[in-house]
C-alpha positions in Angstrom: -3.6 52.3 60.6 -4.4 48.8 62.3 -7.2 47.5 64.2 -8.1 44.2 65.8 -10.9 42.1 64.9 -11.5 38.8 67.6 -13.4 36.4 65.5 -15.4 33.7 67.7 -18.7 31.9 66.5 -21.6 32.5 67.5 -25.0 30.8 66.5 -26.7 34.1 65.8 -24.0 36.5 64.1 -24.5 37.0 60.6 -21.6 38.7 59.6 -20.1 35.4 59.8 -20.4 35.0 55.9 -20.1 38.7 54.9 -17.1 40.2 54.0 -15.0 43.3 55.7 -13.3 45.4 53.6 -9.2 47.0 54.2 -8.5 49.8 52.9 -5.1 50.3 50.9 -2.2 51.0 53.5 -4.3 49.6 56.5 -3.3 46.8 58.4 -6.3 44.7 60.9 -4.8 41.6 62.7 -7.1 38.8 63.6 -7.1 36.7 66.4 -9.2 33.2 65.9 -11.1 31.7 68.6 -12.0 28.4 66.7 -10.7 26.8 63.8 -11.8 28.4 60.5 -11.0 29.8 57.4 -9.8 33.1 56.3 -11.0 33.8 52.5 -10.3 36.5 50.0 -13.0 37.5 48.1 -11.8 40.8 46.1 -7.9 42.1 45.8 -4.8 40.8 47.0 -3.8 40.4 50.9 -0.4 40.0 52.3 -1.0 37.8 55.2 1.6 36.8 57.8 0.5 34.4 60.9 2.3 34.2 64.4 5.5 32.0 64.6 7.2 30.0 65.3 7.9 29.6 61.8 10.3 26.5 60.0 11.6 25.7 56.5 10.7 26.8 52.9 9.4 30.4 52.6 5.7 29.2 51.6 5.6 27.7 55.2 6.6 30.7 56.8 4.4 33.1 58.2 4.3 35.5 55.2 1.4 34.7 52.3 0.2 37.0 49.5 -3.2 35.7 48.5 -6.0 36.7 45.3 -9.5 36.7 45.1 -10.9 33.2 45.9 -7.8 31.9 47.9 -8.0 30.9 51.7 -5.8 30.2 54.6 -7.0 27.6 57.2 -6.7 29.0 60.8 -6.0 27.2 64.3 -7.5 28.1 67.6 -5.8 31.1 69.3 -4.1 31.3 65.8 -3.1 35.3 65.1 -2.3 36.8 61.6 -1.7 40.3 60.4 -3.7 41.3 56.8 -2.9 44.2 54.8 -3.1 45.3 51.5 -1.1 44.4 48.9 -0.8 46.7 45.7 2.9 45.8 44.3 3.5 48.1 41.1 0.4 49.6 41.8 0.5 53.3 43.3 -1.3 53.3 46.3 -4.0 56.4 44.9 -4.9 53.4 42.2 -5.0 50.5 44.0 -7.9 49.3 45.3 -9.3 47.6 48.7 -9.8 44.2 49.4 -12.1 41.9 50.7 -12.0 39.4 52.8 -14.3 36.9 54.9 -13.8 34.5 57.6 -15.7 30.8 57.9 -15.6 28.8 61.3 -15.4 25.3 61.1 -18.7 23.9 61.8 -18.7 21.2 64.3 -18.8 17.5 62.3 -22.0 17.0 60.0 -23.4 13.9 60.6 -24.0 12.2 56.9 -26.7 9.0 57.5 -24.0 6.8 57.2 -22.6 6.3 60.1 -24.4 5.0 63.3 -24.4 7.6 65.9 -23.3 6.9 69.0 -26.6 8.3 70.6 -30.0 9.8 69.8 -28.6 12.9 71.2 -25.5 13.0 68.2 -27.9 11.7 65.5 -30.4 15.0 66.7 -27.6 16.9 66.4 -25.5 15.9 63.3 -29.1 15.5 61.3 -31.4 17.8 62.7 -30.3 20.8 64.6 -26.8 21.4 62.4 -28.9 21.4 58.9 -31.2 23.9 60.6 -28.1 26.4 62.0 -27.0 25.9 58.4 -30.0 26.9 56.6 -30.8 30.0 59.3 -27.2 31.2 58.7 -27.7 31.1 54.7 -31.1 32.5 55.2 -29.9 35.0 57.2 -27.5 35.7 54.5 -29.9 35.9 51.7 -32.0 38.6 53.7 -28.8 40.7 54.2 -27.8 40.9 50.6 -31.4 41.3 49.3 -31.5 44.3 51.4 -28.7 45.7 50.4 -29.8 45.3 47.1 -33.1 46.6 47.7 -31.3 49.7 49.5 -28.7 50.0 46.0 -31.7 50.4 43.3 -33.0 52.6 45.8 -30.2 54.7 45.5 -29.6 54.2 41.5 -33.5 55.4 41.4 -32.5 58.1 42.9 -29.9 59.1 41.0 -31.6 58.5 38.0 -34.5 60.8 38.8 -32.0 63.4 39.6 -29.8 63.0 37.2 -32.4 64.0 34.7 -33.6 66.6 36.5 -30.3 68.9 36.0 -30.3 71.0 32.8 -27.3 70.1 30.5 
C-alpha cells in the first residue's frame, strides 16, 4: 500500500512535531515544500530520495535509517519511506515512526545588527513567540493524549477486576 503525504509549513499546524506512523509492508512517499528534516523516531525506515543520483552508494538515493537518525530535505525534494524489518518476519516486526521538521526561517541571536526594525521584530520577537506556540501546542497535544491513555488504563482496570477468575 502507498500513499502521499505533501508536507508544507504552516504557522498553525501542529502535527508539524508529531510523528506518523507506517505500518510494516507500507510504503508513503513525501513530497517537501520547504527545506526540513525528516526524523525517525521508532523502528527502521528504508528511505530512497529522487535522482539524479552520483558516486558512492551512501550518496545514492537509497538510506536505511534507526530511531533518532534524520535526513535533511530540499525544496520540491521527493523520497519514498517504507519499512524495514530485514531477518525479521513481517507478522513480528513492528511499525515505525517518523516525523518531519521544516527549517525555520533564520533566528536572529542579539548579535548581529539587523538590517531593520522590521528583521530585529522578526528574528527577536515574533520567531521566539511561533516557537514557543508551536511547543506549547505540542505539550497540550501529548498531555491529552495522556489524559485520554489513563483514561483508558482506568478503565481497564475497573473492568478487569470486575470478571470472575
Amino acid at each position: 500500500m502507498s500513499a502521499t503525504l505533501e508536507l508544507q509549513s504552516s504557522p498553525s499546524a501542529a502535527a508539524l512535531t508529531e510523528c506518523w506512523k507506517l505500518d510494516v509492508g507500507h510504503a508513503t512517499t513525501l513530497q517537501t515544500h520547504q527545506a526540513g528534516v525528516f526524523r525517525v523516531a521508532q523502528g527502521k525506515v528504508w528511505a530512497t530520495l529522487d535522482g539524479p543520483h552520483t558516486g558512492h552508494t551512501m550518496v545514492l538515493g537509497d538510506h536505511i535509517l534507526g530511531a533518532g537518525e534524520t535526513l535533511r530535505l530540499q525544496p520540491g525534494q521527493r523520497m519514498v519511506i517504507e519499512s524495514w524489518h530485514l531477518g525479521e518476519e513481517a507478522t513480528q516486526a513492528e511499525p515505525a515512526y517518523f516525523s518531519w521538521e521544516p527549517v525555520s526561517e533564520a533566528v536572529w541571536d542579539g548579535r548581529h545588527e539587523a538590517a531593520s526594525a522590521g528583521a530585529q521584530w522578526r528574528g527577536g520577537v515574533v520567531q521566539p513567540s511561533r516557537d514557543l506556540a508551536q511547543a506549547l501546542r505540542s505539550a497540550l497535544a501529548a498531555a491529552g493524549r495522556l489524559a485520554l491513555g489513563l483514561v483508558g488504563l482506568g478503565d481497564y482496570l475497573v473492568v478487569g477486576r470486575g470478571r470472575a477468575a
